[in-house]
C-alpha angles and dihedrals in degrees: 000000000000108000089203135013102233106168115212120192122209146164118267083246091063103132118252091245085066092042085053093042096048091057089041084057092051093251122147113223103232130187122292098253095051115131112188089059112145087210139036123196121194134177094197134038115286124230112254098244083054078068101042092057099055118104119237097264099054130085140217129199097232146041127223111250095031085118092081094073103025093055105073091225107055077047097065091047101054096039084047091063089035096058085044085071107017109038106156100045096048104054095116098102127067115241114290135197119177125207144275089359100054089030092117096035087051086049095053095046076051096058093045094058095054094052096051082046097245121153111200135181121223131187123228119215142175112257094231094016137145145194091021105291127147097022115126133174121240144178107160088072090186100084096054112114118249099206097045120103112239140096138253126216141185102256105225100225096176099073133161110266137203125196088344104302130095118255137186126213112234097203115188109211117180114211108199102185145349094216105078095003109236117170129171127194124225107242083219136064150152122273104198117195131205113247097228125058106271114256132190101261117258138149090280103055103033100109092042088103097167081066096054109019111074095195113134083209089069106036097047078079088056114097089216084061104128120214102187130159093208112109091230106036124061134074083267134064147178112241089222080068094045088053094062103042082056095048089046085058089054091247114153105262096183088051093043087050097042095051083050098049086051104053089042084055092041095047093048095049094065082061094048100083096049097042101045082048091057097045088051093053094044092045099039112186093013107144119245113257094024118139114283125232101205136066129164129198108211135196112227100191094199122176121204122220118222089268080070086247124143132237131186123244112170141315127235124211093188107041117197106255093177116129119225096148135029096248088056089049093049089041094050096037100053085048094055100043106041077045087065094035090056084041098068106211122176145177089234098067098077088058094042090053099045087053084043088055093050095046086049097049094052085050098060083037091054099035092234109164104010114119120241109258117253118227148217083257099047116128124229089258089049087053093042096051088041088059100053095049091053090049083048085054097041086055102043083057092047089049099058087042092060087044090059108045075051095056086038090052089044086060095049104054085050089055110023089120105172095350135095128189120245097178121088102017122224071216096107089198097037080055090057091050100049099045084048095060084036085061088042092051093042081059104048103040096034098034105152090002130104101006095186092054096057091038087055088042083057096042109120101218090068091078090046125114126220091265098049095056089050082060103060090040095053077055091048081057092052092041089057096044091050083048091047096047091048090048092100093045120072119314114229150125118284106253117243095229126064104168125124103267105228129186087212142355118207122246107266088012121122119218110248101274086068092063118144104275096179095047093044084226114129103217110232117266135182098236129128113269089238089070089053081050100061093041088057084047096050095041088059095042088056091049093045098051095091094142126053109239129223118247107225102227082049112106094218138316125307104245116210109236121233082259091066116085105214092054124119088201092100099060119139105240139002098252081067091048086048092042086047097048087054102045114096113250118254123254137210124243100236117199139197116293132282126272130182094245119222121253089257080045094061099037101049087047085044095064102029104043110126120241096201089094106121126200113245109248120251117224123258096245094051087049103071097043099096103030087188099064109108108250118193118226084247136017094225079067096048084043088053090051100053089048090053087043093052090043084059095045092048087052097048124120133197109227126220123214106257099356136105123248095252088045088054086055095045080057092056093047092044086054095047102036080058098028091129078062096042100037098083088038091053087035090054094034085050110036102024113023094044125060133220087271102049101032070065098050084050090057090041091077092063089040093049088047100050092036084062089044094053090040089058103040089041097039094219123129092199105056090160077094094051110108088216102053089046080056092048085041088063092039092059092048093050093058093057085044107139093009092308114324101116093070087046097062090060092077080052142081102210124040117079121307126240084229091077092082090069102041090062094042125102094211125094118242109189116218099255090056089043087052088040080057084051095054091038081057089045089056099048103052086049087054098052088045097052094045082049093051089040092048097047092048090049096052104016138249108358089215121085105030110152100153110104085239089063100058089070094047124163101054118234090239084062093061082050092053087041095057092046094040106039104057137159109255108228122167121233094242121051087232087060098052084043096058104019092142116056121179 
């Protein structure tokens, strides 16, 4: 008995293996115009407006744009722009022209090749060909014709072989979806063998395609074809059995798969601009993050050469699913139904998305939820106020966004089958990587073009995690109140600059924010005592802050999901959830303000600082909420370790490119002894010159840095888990907090203080990871200030740009040289970092 009655619509050529999927799945075929289908199965790419018409619930095999990766063509071109600016990490396809256009350049290559005395076979192929048909091998290049519409490739003549014939590897990958990209790769396959013993290519054996040509669609003609039930005989093959053969031959099979589930990522990136742009165009308004309505299964067709590495051949968007053996029929199979299992259609969309249209509809009627219009009249308050409803807003949709893909994640672990996603990686480097090439590729295919896409790729709120957006948007509550209690004093704009305005500041004397934070002593500074005032005030306000307040325009408070791990949603019994409600939330020691120390102050803190700091137990009910946080057999250990970790931090230099370390620190002495000259150059470098993604890539050569050294004292490669580095994680996005403000208050005395994020939470930060905050923030405004003075010696005085270049100055090549060439010295002992000044 069928459990839904999810209709799928499909062309009269669909293959037996779906029919027999789709009534495995419980659909009902329809008729072919219907057009409240839940599913829609196609054989062939679909036209664009065929997209654009579909509701929200229902789904569609395939996505517009895919093309320019699956014609081999269109291939060749996009990998070609992509190797100009990424060549390492694109190596992966053999070397394309394609004809007419790269007739003259191919024949070039070709008479280099002669006079170096090279003899080279190349591989002729249709442009949008199949099966096979259409490829020829050639040697004598001459005769190729120079109008006719096809491409040329390296032939790769050094291949893999097994048992003595040339083989190919059909990989079935599943995309469910462009925005955001998840793709997740079929951990079986196809191997399909030649059907004559594989030769070196020569005149000779060049039209013996059986020989060189691995389509099935070719050799089944062959009489040697071999049609054989056993797993390990026949021309074709499963690739769980080729796993394992190559596990049995001692080859190694993580590598194998990792090089395959690369090139399958990489590849797919360079489609991901065009195709997230198509969808886009074909699904206007729709929100980021909904659900998609396309996904697509392709066919990468990849060859291995006899080093075990894998190159790309082509890429099919229609992948025969047609049955002529039974290891075709359980492959296929497997790929289609654990496809609509991950998918997660169900009769019950149509009806959730009708009532989603009518809510939806009363709320445009009634006006709910839009933000009242600024004019022409408003006053700065007004703005102000204005601007931090529409950043609430920002958030609280980025907040469901990030609920969702949770909820979405949670379904696929429970029904990835035989899949596993790729992308993204649970991998945190392999992400950066790959969200580095993904940057790369936005810049290159969409240069000039939607603005507004590559504006929302580089948004920073896209690599933050449920808490971290809580976070912002328990700031977005302080900064209202604040707002709301100043609305009867005088309305104006927030001045820039916060620091403390002296007449004059001494020669070797810090303003008041440098004070001495290890010794608890404030240095002596020349400022107003008005200024002293507001810090006390400030300082009390921040201890006596223990209860998040409500902001008065909110509807009510923003409640953490179970997901989140700093939630209290997940407690045992009511009685915890009462105990907990009463108990008075914990506050954080806070002590004096930072200063730079000095080299003997860090030495003499280095040896005498005390070990006996213990770390301030957490409850019992507050333990067990995130069961993946790395916990320490004793908290004297994880208390060690903090201390280490605080010794390092303390230690720690910022280079500068071609200077010395004492000559680093003369830089930073030079900044701060003339800080009231450098403040409104490093105000105008940091919150006006730089944007939100590369004020990021400036702190993420303090986070890089910090991320190596936990991973060393810890010893633990995934420091994401670490309590301290999820603490270090909020402290860096506060510090972009309202494009980058929130770093910039800490050269100032008023604004709102880093240390907020720690006075409304319910979790325990002990003082030495509160100081070890404290250093993380030191680092990072010298930081700012050393890449400022780098960047204005390198291209002269930051004052008086008026070219349309300059005004977005820096480039973006100097922050990557930044980031390469700043970097935090750490020496490679611990004894080292502790004592890396000796008298």
């Amino acid at each position: 008995m069928s459990h839904s009655i999810n209709g799928i619509q499909s062309n009269e050529s669909v293959s037996l293996t779906v029919r027999i999927v789709i009534n495995e799945m419980d659909f009902i075929k329809t008729r072919d115009d219907d057009e409240t289908a839940n599913l829609i199965w196609n054989d062939s790419a679909v036209q664009h407006e065929k997209i654009a018409e579909l509701r929200n619930y229902q789904r569609i095999n395939h996505f517009p744009g895919m093309g320019e990766i699956c014609r081999k063509d269109c291939l060749a071109r996009n990998m070609a722009k992509m190797i100009k600016c990424q060549p390492q990490e694109y190596s992966f396809i053999p070397k394309t022209w394609i004809f007419p256009a790269e007739y003259t350049q191919f024949q070039n290559y070709v008479k280099e090749l002669r006079r170096k005395r090279k003899q080279k076979t190349f591989i002729v192929k249709p442009a949008n060909g199949a099966m096979g048909h259409g490829i020829s091998l050639i040697r004598n290049c001459e005769k190729l014709p120079a109008q006719e519409h096809f491409i040329v490739q390296e032939y790769l003549d050094k291949p893999f072989l097994m048992e003595g014939y040339k083989f190919d590897l059909r990989i079935y990958i599943l995309v469910t979806s462009c925005d955001p990209l998840r793709i997740f790769l079929y951990n079986d396959g196809l191997v399909r063998m030649g059907t004559e013993k594989y030769h070196a290519p020569s005149e000779a054996n060049l039209s013996q395609l059986y020989m060189h040509l691995t389509n099935y669609s070719v050799n089944k003609h062959n009489e040697n074809f071999e049609r054989d039930e056993t797993v390990d005989k026949g021309s074709k093959r499963s690739i769980s059995w080729f796993t394992e053969f190559l596990r049995t031959n001692d080859y190694d099979v993580a590598k194998f798969w990792g090089d395959v589930s690369e090139l399958v990522v990489k590849t797919l990136i360079v489609a991901e601009p065009h195709v997230l742009h198509a969808y886009r165009m074909c699904r206007p308004g729709q929100p980021p993050g909904s659900d998609s309505v396309c996904f697509e299964v392709l066919g990468f067709d990849i060859i291995l050469d006899r080093k075990l590495k894998p190159w790309l051949l082509e890429i099919n968007r229609a992948p025969s699913f047609g049955t002529d053996q039974k290891i075709d029929y359980d492959v296929k199979k497997g790929v289609l139904l654990n496809a609509l299992k991950l998918l997660n259609i169900r009769a019950s969309d149509k009806k959730r998305n009708l009532a989603q249209q009518k809510a939806e509809a009363q709320r445009r009627l009634y006006g709910h939820g839009s933000m009242k219009k600024l004019s022409a009249a408003s006053s700065d308050w007004e703005k102000q106020r204005h601007t931090l409803e529409r950043r609430r807003e920002e958030l609280k949709e980025r907040l469901a966004q990030v609920r969702k893909q949770i909820s979405r994640e949670e379904h696929e672990k429970q029904h990835l089958g035989n899949y596993r996603r790729i992308y993204p990686p649970d991998d945190k480097l392999l992400l950066e990587k790959y969200e580095s090439l993904l940057s790369a590729a936005f810049q290159t295919f969409l240069a000039g073009r939607a603005a507004s896409l590559q504006k929302e790729m580089n948004n920073p709120l896209k690599r933050m995690k449920e808490e971290d957006i809580l976070d912002l948007l328990e700031q977005c509550e302080l900064d209202d109140e604040k707002l709301m209690g100043k609305s009867s004093r005088q309305r104006g704009p927030k001045p820039l600059t916060g620091m403390p305005e002296c007449s004059q500041t001494p020669r070797r004397q810090r303003p008041d924010y440098l004070a001495d934070f290890t010794s608890g002593s404030s240095a002596d500074n020349s400022c107003s005592s008005s200024d002293e005032e507001e810090e006390e005030e400030r300082r009390k306000s921040l201890k006596t802050s223990t209860a998040p307040s409500a902001s008065p325009s909110l509807s009510g408070p923003i409640r953490r999901s179970i997901s989140c791990p700093r939630s209290i949603a997940s407690l045992s019994s009511p009685n915890e959830v009462r105990a907990l409600s009463t108990r008075p939330s914990p506050t954080v020691p806070v002590a004096p303000p930072l200063v730079r120390p000095s080299s003997a102050t860090l030495r003499s803190h280095s040896l005498s600082r005390s070990g006996s700091a213990h770390r301030v137990p957490h409850s019992n009910s507050l333990g067990t909420i995130h069961s993946n946080i790395v916990r320490y057999s004793t908290k004297e250990q994880e208390a060690e370790l903090v201390r280490q970790t605080l010794a390092v931090l303390t230690a720690m230099r910022i280079r500068f490119p071609g200077k010395t370390e004492e000559e680093a620190e003369g830089v930073l002495d030079e900044i701060l002894d003339n800080w009231k000259y450098h403040k409104p150059k490093v105000a105008s470098y940091w919150l006006v010159k730089l944007d939100s993604t590369k004020q990021r890539k400036v702190l993420d050569i303090v986070r890089t840095n910090v991320r190596s050294v936990l991973q060393r004292i810890w010893k633990e490669p995934d420091v994401e888990s670490l309590h301290l580095y999820r603490l270090f994680n909020r402290v860096f996005n506060r510090l972009l907090w309202s494009h980058g403000q929130g770093m910039w208050n800490c050269f100032s005395n008023t604004g709102s203080s880093w240390e907020t994020i720690f006075s409304k939470s319910s979790e325990v930060v002990s003082p030495q990871e509160l100081q070890c905050c404290r250093r993380l923030v030191q680092l990072c405004r010298d930081c700012l200030l050393v890449v400022y003075k780098f960047v204005s010696e390198s291209r002269g005085s930051l004052t008086g740009l008026k070219k349309d270049s300059d005004l977005k100055f820096p480039a973006l090549s100097s922050l990557y040289l930044c980031q390469k060439t700043f970097a935090l010295s750490p020496p490679q002992s611990l004894k080292d970092i502790i004592f890396i000044r000796r008298p």
